[in-house]
C-alpha positions as CSV (number, residue, x, y, z in Angstrom):
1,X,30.4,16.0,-1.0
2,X,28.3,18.8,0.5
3,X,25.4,18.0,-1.1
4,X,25.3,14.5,-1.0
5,X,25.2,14.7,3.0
6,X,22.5,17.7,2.2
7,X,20.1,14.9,-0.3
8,X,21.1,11.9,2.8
9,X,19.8,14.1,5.6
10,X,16.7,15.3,3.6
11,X,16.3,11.5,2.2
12,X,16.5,10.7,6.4
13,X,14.3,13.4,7.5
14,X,11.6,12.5,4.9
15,X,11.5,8.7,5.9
16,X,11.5,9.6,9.5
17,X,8.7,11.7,9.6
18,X,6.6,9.4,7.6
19,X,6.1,10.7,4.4
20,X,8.2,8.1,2.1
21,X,5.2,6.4,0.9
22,X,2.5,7.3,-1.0
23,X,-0.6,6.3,1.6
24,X,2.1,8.2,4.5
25,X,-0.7,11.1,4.8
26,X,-3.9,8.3,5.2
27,X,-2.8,6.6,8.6
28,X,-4.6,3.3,9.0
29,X,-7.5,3.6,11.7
30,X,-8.3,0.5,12.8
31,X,-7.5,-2.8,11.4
32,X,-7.2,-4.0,7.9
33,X,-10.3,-4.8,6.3
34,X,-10.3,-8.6,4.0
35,X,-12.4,-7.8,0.6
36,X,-13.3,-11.1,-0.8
37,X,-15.6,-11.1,-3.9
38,X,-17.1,-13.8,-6.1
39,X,-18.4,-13.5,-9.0
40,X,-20.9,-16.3,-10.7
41,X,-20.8,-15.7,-14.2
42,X,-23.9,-16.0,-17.0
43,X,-21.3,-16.6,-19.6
44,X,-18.7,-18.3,-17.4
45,X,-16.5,-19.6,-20.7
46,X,-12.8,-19.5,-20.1
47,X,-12.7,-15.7,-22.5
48,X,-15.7,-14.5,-20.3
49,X,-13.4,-15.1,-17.1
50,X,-10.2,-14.1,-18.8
51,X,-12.1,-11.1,-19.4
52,X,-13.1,-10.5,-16.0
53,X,-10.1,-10.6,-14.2
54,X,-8.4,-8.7,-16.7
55,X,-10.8,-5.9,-16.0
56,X,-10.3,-6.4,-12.2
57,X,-6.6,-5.7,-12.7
58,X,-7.1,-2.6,-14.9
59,X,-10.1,-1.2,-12.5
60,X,-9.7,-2.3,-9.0
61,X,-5.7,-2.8,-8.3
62,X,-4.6,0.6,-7.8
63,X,-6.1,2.8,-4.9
64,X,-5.3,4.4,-2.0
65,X,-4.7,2.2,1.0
66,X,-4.5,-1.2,-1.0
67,X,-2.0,-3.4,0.9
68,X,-2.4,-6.6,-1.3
69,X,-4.5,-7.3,-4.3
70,X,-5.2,-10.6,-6.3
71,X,-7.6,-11.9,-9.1
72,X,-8.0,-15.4,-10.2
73,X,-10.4,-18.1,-11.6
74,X,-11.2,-20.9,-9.5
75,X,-8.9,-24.0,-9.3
76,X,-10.9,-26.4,-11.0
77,X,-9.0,-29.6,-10.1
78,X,-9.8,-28.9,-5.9
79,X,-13.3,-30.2,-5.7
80,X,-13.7,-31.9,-2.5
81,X,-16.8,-32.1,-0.8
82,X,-15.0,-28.8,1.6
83,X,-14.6,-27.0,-2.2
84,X,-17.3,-24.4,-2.3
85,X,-17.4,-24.8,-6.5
86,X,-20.7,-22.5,-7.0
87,X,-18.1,-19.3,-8.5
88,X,-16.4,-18.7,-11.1
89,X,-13.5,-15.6,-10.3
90,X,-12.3,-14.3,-7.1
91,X,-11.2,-10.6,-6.4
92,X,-9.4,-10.7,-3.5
93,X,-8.4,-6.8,-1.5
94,X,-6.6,-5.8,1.6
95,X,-7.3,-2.3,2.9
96,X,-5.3,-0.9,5.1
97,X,-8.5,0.4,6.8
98,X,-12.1,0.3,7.2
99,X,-12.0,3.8,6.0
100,X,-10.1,3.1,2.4
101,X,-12.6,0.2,1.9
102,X,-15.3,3.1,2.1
103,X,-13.6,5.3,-0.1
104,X,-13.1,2.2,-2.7
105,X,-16.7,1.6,-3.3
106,X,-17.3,5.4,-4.3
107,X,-14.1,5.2,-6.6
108,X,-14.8,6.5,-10.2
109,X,-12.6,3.1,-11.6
110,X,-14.7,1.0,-9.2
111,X,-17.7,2.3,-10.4
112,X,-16.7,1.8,-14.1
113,X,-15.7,-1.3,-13.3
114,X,-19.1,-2.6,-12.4
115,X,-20.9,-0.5,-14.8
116,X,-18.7,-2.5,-17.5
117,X,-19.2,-6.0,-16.2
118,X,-22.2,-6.5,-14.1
119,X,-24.1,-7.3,-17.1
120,X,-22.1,-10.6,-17.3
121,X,-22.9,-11.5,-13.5
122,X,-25.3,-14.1,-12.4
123,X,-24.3,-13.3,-8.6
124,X,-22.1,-11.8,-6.5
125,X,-21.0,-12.6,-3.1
126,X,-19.2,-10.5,-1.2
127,X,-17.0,-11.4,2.3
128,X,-15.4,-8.7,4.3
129,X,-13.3,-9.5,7.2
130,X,-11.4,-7.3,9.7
131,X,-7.9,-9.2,9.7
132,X,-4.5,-8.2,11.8
């Protein structure tokens, strides 16, 4: 009994304090920062895509101060004239901060990432919007 009140008031203090997740120690400075990136596509063949936003998921999805991540290929059945149908995947990233953006684009797996697929790219558009 003893040391389950000792593991519940360490378990406490330890979410208290802060320190229960893993970006606890990188405090948010600011507001989060909207990462929206389109890629055209030279080969822009269902594989080719398939390919692309598998490699966003294996590269991209995991760093530090990621608060939402997404991939995807463009709906093709919304083309209204509103539709902006000139792109072929979307990466889509919420940093908790301006400051994990930064650290993103110097990451080794972002790096790889475009060293691995850029080849494939006939442009790249990229959208980044403080949101609350």
């Amino acid at each position: 009994m003893r040391n389950s009140v000792a593991i519940l008031a360490l378990a406490a203090t330890v979410i208290l304090s802060g320190c229960a997740g893993p970006l606890a120690s990188q405090e948010a400075k600011g507001p989060a920062l909207a990462h929206n990136v389109y890629f055209t596509l030279k080969d822009n063949s269902e594989a080719a895509k398939a390919r692309l936003v598998a490699a966003c998921y294996e590269y991209l999805r995991e760093h530090p101060g990621v608060t939402f991540f997404a991939a995807g290929e463009i709906v093709g059945s919304h083309a209204r004239e509103v539709n902006v149908r000139d792109w072929d995947v979307g990466l889509h990233v919420v940093f908790a901060s301006k400051e994990h953006h930064d650290l993103y684009q110097k990451a080794a797996d972002h790096l790889q990432f475009i060293e691995e697929n850029q080849q494939n790219w006939k442009a790249v558009r990229v959208f980044d919007t403080f949101v609350e």
